[in-house]
C-alpha positions as CSV (number, residue, x, y, z in Angstrom):
1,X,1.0,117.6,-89.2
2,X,-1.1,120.1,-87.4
3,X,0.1,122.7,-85.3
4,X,0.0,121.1,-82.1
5,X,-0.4,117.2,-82.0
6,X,-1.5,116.5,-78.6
7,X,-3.8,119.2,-76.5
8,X,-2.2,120.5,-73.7
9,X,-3.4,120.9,-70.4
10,X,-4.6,124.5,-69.0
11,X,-5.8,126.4,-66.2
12,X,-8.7,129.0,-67.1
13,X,-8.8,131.3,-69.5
14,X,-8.8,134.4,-67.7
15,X,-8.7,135.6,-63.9
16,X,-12.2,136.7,-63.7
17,X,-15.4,134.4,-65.7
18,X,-16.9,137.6,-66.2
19,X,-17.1,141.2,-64.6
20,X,-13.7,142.6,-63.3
21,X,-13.6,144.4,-60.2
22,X,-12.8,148.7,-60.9
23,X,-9.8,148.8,-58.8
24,X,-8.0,146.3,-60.9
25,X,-9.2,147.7,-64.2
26,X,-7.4,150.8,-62.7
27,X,-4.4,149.7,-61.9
28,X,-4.0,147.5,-64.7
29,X,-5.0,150.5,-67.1
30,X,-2.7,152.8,-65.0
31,X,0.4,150.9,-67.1
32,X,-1.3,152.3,-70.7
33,X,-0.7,155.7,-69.2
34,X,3.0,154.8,-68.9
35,X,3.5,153.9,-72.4
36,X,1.8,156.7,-73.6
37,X,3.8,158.9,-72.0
38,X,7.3,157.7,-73.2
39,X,5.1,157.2,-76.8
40,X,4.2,160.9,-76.8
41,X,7.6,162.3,-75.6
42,X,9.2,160.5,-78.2
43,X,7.1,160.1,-81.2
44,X,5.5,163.5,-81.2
45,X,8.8,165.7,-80.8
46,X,12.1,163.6,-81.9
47,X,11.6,163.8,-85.4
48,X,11.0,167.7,-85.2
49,X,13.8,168.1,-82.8
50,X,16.9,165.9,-85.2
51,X,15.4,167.5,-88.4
52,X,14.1,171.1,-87.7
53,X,16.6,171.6,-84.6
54,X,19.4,169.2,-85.3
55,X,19.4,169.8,-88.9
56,X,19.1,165.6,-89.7
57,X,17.7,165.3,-93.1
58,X,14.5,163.8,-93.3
59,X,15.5,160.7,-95.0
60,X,17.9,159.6,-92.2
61,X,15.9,161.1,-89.6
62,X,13.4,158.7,-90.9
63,X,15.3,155.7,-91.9
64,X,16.7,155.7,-87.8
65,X,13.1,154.5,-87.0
66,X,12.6,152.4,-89.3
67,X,15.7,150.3,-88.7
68,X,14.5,150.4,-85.4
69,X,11.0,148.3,-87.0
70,X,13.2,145.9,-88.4
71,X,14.0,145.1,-85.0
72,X,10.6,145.1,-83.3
73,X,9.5,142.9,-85.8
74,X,11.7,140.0,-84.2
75,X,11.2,141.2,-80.3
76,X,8.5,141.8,-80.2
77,X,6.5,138.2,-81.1
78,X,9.9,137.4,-79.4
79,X,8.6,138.7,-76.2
80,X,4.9,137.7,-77.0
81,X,6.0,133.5,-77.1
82,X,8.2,134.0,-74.2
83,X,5.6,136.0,-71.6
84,X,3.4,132.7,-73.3
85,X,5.4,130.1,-71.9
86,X,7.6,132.4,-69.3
87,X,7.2,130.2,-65.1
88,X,8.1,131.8,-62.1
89,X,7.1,132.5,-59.2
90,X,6.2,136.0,-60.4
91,X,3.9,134.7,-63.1
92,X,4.6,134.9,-66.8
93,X,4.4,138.3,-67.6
94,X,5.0,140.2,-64.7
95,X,9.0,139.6,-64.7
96,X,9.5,141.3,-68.7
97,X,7.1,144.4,-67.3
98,X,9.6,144.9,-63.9
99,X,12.6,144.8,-66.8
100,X,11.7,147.7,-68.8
101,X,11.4,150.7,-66.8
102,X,15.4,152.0,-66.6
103,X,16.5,151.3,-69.8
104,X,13.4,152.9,-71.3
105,X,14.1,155.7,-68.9
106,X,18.3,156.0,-69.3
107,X,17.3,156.2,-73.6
108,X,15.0,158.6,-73.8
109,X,16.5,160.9,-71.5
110,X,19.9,160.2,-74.0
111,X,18.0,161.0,-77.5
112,X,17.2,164.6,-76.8
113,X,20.7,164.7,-75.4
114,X,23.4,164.1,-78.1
115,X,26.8,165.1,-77.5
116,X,27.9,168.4,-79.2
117,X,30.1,168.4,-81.9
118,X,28.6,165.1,-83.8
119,X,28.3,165.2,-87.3
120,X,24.8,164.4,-89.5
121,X,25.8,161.0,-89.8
122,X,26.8,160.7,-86.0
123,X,23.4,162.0,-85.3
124,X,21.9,159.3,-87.0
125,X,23.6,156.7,-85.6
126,X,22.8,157.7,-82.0
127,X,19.6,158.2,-83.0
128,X,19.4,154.5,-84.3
129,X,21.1,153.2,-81.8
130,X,19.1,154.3,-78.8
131,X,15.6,154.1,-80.5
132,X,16.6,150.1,-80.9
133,X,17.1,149.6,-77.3
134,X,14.6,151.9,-76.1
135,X,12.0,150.5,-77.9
136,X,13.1,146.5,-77.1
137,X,13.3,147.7,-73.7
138,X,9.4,148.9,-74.2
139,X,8.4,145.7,-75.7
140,X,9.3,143.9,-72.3
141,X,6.5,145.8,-70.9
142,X,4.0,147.0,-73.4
143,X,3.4,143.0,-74.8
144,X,3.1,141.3,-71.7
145,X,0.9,144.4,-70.8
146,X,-1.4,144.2,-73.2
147,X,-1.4,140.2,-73.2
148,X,-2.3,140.8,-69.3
149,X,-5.4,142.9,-70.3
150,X,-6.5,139.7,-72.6
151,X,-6.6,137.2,-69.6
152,X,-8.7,139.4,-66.8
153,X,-12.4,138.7,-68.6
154,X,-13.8,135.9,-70.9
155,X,-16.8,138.0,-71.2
156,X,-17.3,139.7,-74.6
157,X,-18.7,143.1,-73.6
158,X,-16.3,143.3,-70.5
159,X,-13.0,143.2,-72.4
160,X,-14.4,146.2,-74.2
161,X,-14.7,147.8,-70.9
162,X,-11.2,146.8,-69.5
163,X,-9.9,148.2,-73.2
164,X,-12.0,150.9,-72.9
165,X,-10.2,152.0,-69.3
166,X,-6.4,151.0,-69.9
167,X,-7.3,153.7,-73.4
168,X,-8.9,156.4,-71.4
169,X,-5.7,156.4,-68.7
170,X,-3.2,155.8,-71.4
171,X,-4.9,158.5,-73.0
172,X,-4.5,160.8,-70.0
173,X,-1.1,160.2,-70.0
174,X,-0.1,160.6,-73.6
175,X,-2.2,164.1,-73.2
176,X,-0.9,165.1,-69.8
177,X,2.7,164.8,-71.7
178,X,1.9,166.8,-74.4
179,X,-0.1,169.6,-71.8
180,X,3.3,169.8,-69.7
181,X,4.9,170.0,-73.1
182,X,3.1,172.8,-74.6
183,X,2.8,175.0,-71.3
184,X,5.7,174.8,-69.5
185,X,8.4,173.2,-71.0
186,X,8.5,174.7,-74.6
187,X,7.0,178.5,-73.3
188,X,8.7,181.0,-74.9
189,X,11.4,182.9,-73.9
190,X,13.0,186.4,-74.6
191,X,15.3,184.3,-77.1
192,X,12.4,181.8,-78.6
193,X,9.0,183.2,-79.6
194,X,8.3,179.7,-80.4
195,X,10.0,177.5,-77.5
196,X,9.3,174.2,-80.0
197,X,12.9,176.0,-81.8
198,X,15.0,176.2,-78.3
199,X,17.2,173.2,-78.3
200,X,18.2,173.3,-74.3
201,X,14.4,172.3,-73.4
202,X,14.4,169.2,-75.0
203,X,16.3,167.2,-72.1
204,X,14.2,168.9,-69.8
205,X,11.0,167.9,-71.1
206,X,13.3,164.0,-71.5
207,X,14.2,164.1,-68.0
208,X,10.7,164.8,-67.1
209,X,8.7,162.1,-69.5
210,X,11.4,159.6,-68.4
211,X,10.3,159.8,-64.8
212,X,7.2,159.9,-65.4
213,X,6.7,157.2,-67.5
214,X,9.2,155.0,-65.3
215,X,7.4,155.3,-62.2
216,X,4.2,154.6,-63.3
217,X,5.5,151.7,-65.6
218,X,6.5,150.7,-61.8
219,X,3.5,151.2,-60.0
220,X,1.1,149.3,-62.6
221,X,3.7,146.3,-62.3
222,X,3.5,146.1,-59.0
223,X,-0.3,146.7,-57.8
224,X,-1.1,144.1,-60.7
225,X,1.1,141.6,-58.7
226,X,-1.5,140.1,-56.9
227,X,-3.1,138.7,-59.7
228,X,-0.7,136.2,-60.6
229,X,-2.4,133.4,-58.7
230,X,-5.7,134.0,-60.7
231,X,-4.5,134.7,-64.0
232,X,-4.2,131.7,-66.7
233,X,-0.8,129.5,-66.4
234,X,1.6,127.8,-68.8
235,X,0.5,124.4,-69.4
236,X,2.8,121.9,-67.8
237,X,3.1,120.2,-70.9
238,X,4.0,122.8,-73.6
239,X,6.9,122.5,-75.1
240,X,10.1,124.8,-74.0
241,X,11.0,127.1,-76.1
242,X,13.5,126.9,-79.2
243,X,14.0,128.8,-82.8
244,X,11.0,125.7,-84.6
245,X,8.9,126.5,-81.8
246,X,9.1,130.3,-82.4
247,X,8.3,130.0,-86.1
248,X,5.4,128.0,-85.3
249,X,4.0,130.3,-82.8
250,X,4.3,132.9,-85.5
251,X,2.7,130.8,-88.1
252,X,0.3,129.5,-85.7
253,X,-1.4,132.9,-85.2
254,X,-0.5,133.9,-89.0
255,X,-2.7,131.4,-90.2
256,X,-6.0,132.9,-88.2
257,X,-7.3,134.6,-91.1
258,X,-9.6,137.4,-88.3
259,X,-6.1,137.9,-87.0
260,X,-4.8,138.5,-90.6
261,X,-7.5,141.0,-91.3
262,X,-6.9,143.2,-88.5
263,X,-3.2,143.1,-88.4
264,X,-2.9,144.4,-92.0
265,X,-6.0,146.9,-91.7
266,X,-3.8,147.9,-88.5
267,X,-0.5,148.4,-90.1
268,X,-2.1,150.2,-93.0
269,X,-3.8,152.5,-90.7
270,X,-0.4,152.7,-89.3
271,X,1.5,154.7,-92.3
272,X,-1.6,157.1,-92.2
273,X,-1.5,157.9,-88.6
274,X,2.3,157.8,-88.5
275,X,2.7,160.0,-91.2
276,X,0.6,162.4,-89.4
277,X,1.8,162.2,-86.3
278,X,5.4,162.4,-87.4
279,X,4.9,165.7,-89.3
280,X,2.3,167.0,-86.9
281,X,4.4,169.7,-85.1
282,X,5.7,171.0,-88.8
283,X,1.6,171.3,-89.6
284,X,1.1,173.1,-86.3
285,X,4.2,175.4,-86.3
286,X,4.3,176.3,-89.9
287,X,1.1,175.3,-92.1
288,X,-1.4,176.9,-89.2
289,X,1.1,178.8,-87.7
290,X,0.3,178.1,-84.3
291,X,2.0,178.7,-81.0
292,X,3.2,176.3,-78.2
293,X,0.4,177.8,-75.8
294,X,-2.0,177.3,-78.5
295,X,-1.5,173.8,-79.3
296,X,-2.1,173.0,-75.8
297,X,-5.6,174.1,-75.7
298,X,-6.0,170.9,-78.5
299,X,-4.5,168.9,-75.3
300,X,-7.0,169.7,-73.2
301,X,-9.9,169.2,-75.1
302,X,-8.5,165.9,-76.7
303,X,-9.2,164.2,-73.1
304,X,-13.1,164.4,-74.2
305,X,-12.5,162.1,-76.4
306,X,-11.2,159.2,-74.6
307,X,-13.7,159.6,-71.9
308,X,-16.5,159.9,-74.8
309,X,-14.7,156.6,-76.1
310,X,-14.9,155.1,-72.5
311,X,-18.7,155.7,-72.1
312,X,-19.4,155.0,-75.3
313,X,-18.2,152.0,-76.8
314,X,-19.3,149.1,-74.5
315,X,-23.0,149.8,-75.3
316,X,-22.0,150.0,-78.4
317,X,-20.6,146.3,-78.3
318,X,-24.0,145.6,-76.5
319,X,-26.2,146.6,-79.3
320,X,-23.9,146.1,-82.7
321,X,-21.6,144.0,-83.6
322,X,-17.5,145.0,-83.3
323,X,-17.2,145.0,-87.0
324,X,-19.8,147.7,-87.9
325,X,-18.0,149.9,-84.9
326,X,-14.7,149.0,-86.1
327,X,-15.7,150.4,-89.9
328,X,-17.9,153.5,-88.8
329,X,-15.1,153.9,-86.8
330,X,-12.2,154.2,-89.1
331,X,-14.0,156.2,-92.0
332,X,-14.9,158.5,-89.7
333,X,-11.8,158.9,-88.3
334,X,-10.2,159.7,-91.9
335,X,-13.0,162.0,-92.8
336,X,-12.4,163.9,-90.1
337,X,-8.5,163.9,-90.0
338,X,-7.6,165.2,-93.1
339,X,-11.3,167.5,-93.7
340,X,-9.0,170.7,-92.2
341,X,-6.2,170.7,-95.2
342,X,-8.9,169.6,-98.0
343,X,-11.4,172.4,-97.1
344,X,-8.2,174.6,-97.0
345,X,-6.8,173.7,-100.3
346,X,-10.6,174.3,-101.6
347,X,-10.4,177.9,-99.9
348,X,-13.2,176.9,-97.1
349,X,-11.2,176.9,-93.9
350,X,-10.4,180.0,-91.9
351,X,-7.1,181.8,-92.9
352,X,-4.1,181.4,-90.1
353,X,-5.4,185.5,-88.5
354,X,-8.8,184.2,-88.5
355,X,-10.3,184.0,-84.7
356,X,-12.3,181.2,-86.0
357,X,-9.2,179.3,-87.4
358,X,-8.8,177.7,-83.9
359,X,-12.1,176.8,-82.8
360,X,-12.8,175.0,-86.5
361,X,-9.4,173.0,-85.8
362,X,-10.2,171.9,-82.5
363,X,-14.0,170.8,-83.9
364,X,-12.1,168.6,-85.8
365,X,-9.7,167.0,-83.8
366,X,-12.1,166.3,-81.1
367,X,-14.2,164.2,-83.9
368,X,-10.8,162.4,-85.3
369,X,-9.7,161.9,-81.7
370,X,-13.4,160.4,-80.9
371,X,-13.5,158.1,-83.9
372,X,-9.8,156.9,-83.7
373,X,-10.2,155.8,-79.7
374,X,-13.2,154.1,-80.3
375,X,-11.6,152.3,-83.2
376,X,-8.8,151.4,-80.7
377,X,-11.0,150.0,-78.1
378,X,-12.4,148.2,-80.6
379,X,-9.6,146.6,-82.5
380,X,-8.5,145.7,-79.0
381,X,-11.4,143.9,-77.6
382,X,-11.7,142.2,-81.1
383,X,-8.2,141.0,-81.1
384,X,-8.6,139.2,-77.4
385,X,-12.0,137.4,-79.0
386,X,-9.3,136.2,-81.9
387,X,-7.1,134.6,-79.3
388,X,-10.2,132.6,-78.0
389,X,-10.8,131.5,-81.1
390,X,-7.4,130.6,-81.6
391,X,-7.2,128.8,-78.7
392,X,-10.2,126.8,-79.7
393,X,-8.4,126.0,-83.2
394,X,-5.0,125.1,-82.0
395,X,-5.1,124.5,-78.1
396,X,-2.8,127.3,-77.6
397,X,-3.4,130.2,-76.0
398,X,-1.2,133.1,-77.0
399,X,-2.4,136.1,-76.0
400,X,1.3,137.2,-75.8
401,X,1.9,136.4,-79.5
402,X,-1.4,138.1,-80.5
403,X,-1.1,141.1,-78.9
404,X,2.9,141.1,-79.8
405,X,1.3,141.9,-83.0
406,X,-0.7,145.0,-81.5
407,X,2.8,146.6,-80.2
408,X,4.2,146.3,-83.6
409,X,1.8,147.9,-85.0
410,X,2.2,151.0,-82.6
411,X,5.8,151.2,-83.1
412,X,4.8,150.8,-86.9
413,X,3.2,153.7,-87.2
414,X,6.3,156.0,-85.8
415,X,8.2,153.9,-88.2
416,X,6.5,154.5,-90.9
417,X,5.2,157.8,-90.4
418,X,9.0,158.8,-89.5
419,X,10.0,157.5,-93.1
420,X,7.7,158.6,-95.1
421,X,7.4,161.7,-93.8
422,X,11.0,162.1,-93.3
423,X,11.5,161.5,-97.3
424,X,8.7,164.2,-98.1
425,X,9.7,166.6,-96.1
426,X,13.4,166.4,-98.2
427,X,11.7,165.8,-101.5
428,X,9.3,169.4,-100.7
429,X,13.0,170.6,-99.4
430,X,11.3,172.0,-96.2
431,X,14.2,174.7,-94.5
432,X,15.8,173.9,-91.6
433,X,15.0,176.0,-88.6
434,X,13.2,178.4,-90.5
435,X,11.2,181.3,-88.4
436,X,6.9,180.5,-89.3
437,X,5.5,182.4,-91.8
438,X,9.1,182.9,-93.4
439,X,8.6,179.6,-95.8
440,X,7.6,179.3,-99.2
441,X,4.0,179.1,-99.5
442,X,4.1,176.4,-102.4
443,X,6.2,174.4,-99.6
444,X,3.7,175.2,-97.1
445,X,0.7,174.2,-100.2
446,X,3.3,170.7,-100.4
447,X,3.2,169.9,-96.6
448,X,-0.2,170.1,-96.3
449,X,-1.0,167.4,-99.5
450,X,1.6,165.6,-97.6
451,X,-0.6,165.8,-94.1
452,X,-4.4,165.7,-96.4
453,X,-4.9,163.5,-99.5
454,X,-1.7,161.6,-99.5
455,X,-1.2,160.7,-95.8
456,X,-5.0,159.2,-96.0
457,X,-4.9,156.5,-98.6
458,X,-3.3,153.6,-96.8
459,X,-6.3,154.2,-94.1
460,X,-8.6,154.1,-96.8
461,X,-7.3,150.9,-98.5
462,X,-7.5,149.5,-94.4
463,X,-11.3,149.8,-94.8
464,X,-11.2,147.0,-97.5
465,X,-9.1,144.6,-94.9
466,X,-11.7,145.4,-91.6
467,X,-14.6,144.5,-93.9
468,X,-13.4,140.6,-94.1
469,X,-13.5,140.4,-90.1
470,X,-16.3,138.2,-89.4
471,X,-16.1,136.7,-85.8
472,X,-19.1,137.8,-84.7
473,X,-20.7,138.0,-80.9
474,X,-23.2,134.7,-81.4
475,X,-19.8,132.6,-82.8
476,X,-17.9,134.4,-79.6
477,X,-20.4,132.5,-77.3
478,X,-20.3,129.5,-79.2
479,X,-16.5,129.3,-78.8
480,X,-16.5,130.3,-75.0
481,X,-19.5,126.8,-74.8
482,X,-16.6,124.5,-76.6
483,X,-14.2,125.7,-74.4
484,X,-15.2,125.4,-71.3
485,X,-16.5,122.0,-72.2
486,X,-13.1,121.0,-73.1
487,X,-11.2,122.6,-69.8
488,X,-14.4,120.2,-68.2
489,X,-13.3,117.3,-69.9
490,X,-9.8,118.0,-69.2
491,X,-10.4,118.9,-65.3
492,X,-12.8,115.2,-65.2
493,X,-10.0,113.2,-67.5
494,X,-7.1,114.8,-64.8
495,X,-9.2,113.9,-61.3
């Protein structure tokens, strides 16, 4: 029996044939900057605040998030089939985006705030508890999101440049956070050398990322309103949906073996990047030793790469193909992300009092940074092409589903960064609260393996996944001709 006996009937494929006017490339990518905020005020700081400042051990700290994955990995394709098939008069994805906004808000804001007085194990049951519904709350908007970024061009090259936008704001965002972070909220103080150890800024810096990334979560919904009439429509004949029709949507796109590919490349990447990411302030604070207002000068330069990822990676599109971009992209992205602590271990990086220690850091996190946003952009455009095909395959369209996948794979990487990192930073026995410079040097050596050569082979294994990709730009077209020939038939068979 195949997947979908009788085709159903649709509406367009997406709300422009082809280019997309600026000002709605803007205000739809305005919504990435949202998620990036609330991504960056709670990925890059919560695992260093309940271990280093809340004294969590690393293993629960860890554990809390990935409990929370376990979730996502039911909501969000949840959310994905349900923006797929969702009517009202709002349109189908705009009514889970309006949702999200105050719970994500009310949760974050509570994380950095437990009540004094609770034990370890308290701890990490408020921190469980609130990363689950803050992060289901963020699936009502970040799926549909994304899925709404699938359906504004057919055009191969132009979803590269809507992608290419919604990264460069969301970048903005995720960096503005971390700028605000690093110069005003964590400054030091006549009590904290190093404001990253003073526990009374961390609801600050919630209060202010929550309203933030609330109110523009807000403003994207709304301005993207207008839209509704143009965008694609749930075909008056698909089914409604129950539990069977849920498992089939997820088998349905499970069984696209380009979608396969990527998603596993993806969530391999994902323990690399999340292991990283989760022990990144530990690297900063105590394996270079830096200070708040010196990690913020990484901030500022970081933005070059997302606008070098904007120009970039269109023309890019326009003269390869996405899975030679996709793989350049990646391997350089690893080469450069781990190069610091491997040239360090080999006694070729700048010591932590060298004036060249900085400059030689910030070299290569620009080139990481570069590499990894134009692997984004591409993964993204690529995964938007899958759902043509797809639809071409089955008769369904599910961008919702596909890019349900995408979301997971984000929270992925926090979830498994936060665990694995979480049990090697209490296998290395890394102090609690301990004043930089102060730690043992062979735990210091430890960390960085942890952050170098360990961290990095998932990624690598990833490279093996992107190279069995193969929908390439001349099969694109191809599919776009036998579509539109079937919405002509259907449009001719229906008048």
């Amino acid at each position: 029996m195949s997947v979908i006996d009788t085709p159903p009937t649709r509406v367009g494929t997406s709300a422009y044939p082809a280019g997309v006017p600026h000002g709605v490339k803007f205000v739809y990518g305005i919504g990435a900057a949202a998620e990036a905020i609330v991504g960056v005020a709670f990925n890059a700081f919560n695992f260093f605040f309940y271990t280093n400042i809340m004294g969590v051990p690393g293993t629960l700290a860890g554990l809390a998030i990935t409990i929370a994955l376990v979730v996502d990995a039911i909501t969000d394709p949840l959310v994905g089939t349900l923006s797929d098939r969702w009517r009202s008069r709002l349109g189908r994805r705009h009514p889970f985006m309006f949702a999200a906004p105050l719970p994500v808000m009310l949760c974050l804001f509570l994380i950095y705030s437990p009540p004094a007085g609770f034990s370890t194990f308290t701890l990490f049951l408020w921190l469980t508890g609130l990363t689950v519904i803050m992060r289901s709350a963020m699936t009502l908007f970040h799926v549909p999101h994304l899925a709404l970024g699938a359906e504004l061009s057919a055009d191969f090259t132009e979803r590269t440049r809507v992608m290419s936008i919604n990264t460069l704001l969301g970048s903005v965002g995720g960096f503005g956070t971390a700028f605000v972070a690093y110069s005003f909220v964590f400054s030091a103080t006549p009590e904290y050398s190093n404001g990253l150890l003073n526990r009374e800024a961390y609801p600050t810096f919630a209060i202010w990322a929550a309203c933030a990334g609330g109110v523009v979560m807000l403003l994207s919904t709304t301005l993207t309103l207008n839209l509704v009439p143009r965008l694609p429509q749930v075909a008056i004949d698909l089914p409604r949906l129950s539990t069977m029709e849920f498992i089939r949507d997820v088998r349905s796109a499970m069984s696209n073996r380009n979608y396969l590919m990527l998603l596993i490349g993806y969530l391999l990447l994902s323990a690399t990047l999340g292991t990283r990411d989760t022990i990144g302030l530990h690297m900063n604070t105590y394996y270079w030793e830096l200070l708040p207002e010196q990690i913020r000068y990484f901030v500022i330069f970081g933005l070059i790469a997302p606008i070098v990822g904007f120009v970039v990676v269109a023309p890019l599109h326009n003269r390869f193909e996405k899975k030679p971009v996709l793989i350049v992209g990646l391997i350089a992205l690893l080469i450069f992300a781990t190069s610091p602590v491997l040239l360090r271990i080999a006694g070729y990086f700048p010591e932590n009092n060298s004036d060249l220690l900085i400059p030689f850091l910030m070299v290569f996190y620009l080139l990481s940074m570069t590499f990894g946003v134009i692997l984004l952009i591409s993964a993204m455009s690529a995964l938007a092409d899958i759902a043509d095909e797809h639809e071409l395959n089955t008769h369904r369209r599910q961008e919702g589903i596909f890019y349900a996948a995408r979301s997971f794979f984000a929270k992925a990487s926090s979830g498994l960064g936060h665990l694995l990192a979480g049990i090697a930073i209490d296998i290395i026995d890394f102090p609690v609260g301990a004043e930089p410079g102060t730690v043992d040097p062979e735990i210091i050596f430890r960390l960085g393996l942890i952050d170098g050569p360990i961290a990095v082979v998932p990624g690598v294994i990833a490279v093996f996944f992107y190279l069995r990709y193969n929908l390439t730009r001349r099969r694109h077209t191809e599919i776009q001709t036998q579509l539109k020939a079937r919405r002509d038939r259907l449009s001719g068979g229906a008048s």
